[in-house]
C-alpha distance (Angstrom), angle and dihedral (degrees) to the residues before:
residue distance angle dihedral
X1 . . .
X2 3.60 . .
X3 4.02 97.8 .
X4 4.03 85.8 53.2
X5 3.94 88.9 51.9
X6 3.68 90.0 45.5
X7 3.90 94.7 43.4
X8 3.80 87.3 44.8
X9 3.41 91.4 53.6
X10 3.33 101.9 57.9
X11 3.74 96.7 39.4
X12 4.16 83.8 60.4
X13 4.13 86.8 51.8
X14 3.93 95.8 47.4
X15 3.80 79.3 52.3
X16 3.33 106.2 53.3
X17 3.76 91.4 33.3
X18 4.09 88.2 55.4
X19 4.14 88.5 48.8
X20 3.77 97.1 44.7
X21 4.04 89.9 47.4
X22 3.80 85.2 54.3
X23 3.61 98.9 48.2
X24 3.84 87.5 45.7
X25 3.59 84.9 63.8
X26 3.86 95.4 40.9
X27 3.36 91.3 56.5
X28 4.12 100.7 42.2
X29 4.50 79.3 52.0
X30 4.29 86.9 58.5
X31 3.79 91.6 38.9
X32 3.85 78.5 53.5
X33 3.44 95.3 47.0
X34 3.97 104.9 47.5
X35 3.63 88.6 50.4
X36 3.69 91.8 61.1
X37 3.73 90.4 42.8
X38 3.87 89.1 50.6
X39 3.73 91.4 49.9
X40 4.04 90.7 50.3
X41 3.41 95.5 45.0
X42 4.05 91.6 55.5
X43 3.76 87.1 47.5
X44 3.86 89.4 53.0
X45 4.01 92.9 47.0
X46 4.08 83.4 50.1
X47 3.58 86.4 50.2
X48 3.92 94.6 44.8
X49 4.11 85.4 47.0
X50 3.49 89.9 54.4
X51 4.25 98.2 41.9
X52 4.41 86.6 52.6
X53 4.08 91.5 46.5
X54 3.84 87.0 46.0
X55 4.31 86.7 43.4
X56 3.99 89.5 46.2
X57 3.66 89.7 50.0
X58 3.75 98.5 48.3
X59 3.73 90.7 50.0
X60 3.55 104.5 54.6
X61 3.59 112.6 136.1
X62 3.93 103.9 -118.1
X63 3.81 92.6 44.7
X64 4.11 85.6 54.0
X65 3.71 89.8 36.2
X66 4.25 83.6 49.7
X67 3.75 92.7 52.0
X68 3.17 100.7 49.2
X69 4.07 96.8 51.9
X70 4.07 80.1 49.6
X71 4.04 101.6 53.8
X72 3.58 89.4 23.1
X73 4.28 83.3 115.2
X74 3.75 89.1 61.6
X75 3.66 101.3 27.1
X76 3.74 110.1 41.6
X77 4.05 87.5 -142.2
X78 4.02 116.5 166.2
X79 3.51 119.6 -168.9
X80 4.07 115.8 -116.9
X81 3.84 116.9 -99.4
X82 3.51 122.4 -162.1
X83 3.96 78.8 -131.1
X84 3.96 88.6 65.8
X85 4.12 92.5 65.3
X86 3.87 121.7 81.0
X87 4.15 123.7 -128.1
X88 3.91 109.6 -120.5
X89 3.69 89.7 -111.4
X90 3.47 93.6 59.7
X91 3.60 94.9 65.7
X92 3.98 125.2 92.2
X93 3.48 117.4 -130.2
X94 3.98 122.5 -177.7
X95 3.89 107.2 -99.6
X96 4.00 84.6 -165.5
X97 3.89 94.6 48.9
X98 3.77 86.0 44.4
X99 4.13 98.8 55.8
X100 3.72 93.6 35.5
X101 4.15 84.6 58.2
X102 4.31 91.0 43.7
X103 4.17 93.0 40.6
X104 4.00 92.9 88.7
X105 4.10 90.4 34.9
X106 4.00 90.7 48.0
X107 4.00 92.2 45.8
X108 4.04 94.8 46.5
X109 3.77 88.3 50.0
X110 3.49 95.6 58.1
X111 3.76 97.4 43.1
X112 4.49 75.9 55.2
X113 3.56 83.6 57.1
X114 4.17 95.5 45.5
X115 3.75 88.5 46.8
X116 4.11 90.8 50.1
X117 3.89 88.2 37.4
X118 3.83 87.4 61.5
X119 3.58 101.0 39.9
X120 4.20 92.6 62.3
């Protein structure tokens, strides 16, 4: 009984000894791998640096100003004035729109102000 406890035994350690020598290298293989993804990804956030500069410098307003006063034959481009853009008071809104859209608002505050009225 003894041999098959001792034999056992040392099956069970080979065993675990075989699976924690693979997961060792399982492990070292991800280490491996996040690294490179790490490196990659600060290569792509260079790269993304480098595309918004590139973006911000493209889009300056007197180069886009400049281009448009050069293909304006072909485009039609104006540039923007703040003349172009409205005040808020200029535009007309719907008065009957607008109460038609308050008239359940306006009648549940005042039954707010009943119910509160009461109460005191």
């Amino acid at each position: 009984m003894r041999t098959f406890l001792y034999i056992s035994s040392m099956f069970l350690v080979l065993t675990v000894a075989f699976w924690a020598y693979n997961e060792n290298y399982k492990t070292q293989d991800v280490l491996k791998e996040i690294a490179h993804l790490q490196s990659e990804i600060g290569v792509k956030r260079e790269r993304l640096g480098m595309l918004e500069a590139e973006w911000a410098y493209l889009n300056r307003p007197e180069r886009l100003r400049e281009l448009a006063e050069i293909n304006f034959d072909s485009l039609g481009l104006l540039p923007f004035l703040p003349t172009q853009f409205g005040k808020i008071d200029q535009v007309a809104f719907p008065a009957a729109d607008l109460e038609d859209e308050l008239g359940p608002i306006t009648s549940s505050i005042e039954v707010i102000g009943s119910l509160e009225g009461e109460g005191q």
